[in-house]
C-alpha positions in Angstrom: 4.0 -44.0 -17.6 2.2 -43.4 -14.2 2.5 -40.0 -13.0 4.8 -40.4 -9.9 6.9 -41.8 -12.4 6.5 -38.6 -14.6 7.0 -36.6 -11.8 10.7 -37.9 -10.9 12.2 -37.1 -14.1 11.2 -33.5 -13.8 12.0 -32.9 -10.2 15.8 -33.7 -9.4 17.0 -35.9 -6.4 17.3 -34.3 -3.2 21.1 -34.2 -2.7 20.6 -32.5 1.1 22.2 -29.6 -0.2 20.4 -26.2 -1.0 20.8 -24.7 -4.5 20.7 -21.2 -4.9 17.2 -19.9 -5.7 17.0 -18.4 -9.3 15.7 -14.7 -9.2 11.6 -14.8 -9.4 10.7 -13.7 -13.1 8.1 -11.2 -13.1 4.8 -12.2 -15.0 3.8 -10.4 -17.7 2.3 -7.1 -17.7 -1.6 -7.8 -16.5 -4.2 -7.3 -19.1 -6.3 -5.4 -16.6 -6.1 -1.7 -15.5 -3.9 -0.8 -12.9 -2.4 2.9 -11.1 1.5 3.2 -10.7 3.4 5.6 -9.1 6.9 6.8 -9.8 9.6 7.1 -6.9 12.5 7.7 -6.6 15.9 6.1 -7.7 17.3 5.6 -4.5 14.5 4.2 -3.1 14.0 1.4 -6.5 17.9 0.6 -5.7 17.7 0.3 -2.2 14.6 -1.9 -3.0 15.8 -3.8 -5.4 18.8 -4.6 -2.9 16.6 -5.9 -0.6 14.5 -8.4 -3.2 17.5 -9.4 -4.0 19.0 -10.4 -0.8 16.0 -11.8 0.7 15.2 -13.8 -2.9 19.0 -15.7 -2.7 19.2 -15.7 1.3 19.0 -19.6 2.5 17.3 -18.4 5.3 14.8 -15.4 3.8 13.1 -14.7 7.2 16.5 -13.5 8.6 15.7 -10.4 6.1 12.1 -9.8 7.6 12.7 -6.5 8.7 14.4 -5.2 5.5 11.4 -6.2 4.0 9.0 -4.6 5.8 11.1 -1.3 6.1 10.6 -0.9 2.4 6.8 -2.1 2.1 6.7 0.8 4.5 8.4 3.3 2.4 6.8 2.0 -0.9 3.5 2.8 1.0 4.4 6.4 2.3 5.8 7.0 -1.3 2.7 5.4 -2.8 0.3 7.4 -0.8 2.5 10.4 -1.6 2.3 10.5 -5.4 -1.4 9.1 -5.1 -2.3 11.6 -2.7 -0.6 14.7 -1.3 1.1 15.5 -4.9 -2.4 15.5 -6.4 -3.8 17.7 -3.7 -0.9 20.0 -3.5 -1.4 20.3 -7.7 -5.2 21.2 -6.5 -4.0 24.3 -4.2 -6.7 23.7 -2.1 -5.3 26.2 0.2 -2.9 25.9 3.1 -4.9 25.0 5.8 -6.2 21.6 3.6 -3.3 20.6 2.7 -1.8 21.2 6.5 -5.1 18.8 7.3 -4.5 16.5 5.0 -0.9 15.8 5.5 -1.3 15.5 9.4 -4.4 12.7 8.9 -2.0 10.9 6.8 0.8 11.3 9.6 -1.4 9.3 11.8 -2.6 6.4 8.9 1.3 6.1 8.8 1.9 5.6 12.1 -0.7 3.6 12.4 0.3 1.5 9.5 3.9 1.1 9.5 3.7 -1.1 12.7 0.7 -3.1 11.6 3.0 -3.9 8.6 6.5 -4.5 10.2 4.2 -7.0 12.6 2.6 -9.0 9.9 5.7 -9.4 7.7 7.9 -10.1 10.7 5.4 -13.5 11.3 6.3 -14.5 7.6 7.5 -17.6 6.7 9.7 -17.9 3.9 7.8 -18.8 1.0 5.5 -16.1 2.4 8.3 -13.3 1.8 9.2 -14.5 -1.0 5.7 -14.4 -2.6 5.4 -10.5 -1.3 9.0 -9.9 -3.1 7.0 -11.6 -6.4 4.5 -9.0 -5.7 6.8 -6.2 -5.3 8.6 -7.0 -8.3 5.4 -7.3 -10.2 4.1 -3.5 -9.7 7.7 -2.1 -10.5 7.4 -2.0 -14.4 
């Protein structure tokens, strides 16, 4: 059996009509190291809500900016737990911590538009692979 032969009796016809896209499965837990952080419930609900929107929208790019609103908060909550809740644990004293949060002000306000920019050029198959990726670091 050639393999364009092999290959139509996996894939069915094309009927012109969208099916539904089945919710990514995340892969299993990698073998290598890796750092998590905890946040809160409301923000794993409201992002879960907007996985799961964008993952069964026929048109996902319609759901750019949801997206990028919560890589955004991910990454302020991330760089929270990874760094200001360490430091504060440190008491380092006020004035480095004052320091420390206002630098990190300006990475954030530097960052969130860089990110709203490059996920609001994404193509579909594009969000859906960051959605894979979101999905895989929430354990």
């Amino acid at each position: 059996m050639t393999s364009m032969a092999a290959d139509s009796k996996r894939k069915p016809p094309l009927t012109g009509k969208r099916s539904p896209r089945p919710p990514l499965e995340p892969p299993a837990p990698p073998s290598a190291p890796f750092l998590r952080f905890y946040h809160s419930e409301a923000l794993r609900k409201k992002t879960l809500s907007v996985l799961n929107t964008l993952e069964r929208a026929p048109d996902a790019t319609r759901h750019r900016d949801a997206l990028a609103n919560i890589v955004v908060e991910l990454t302020n909550s991330g760089l929270d737990h990874f760094f200001i809740g360490p430091l504060e644990l440190a008491k380092p004293g006020f004035m480095v911590e004052q320091s420390a949060k206002l630098g990190l002000q300006g990475v954030r306000q530097v960052m969130a538009p860089v990110i709203r920019q490059i996920v609001g050029r994404m193509n579909g198959p594009q969000l859906l692979s960051v959605c894979g990726s979101i999905r895989q670091f929430m354990v």
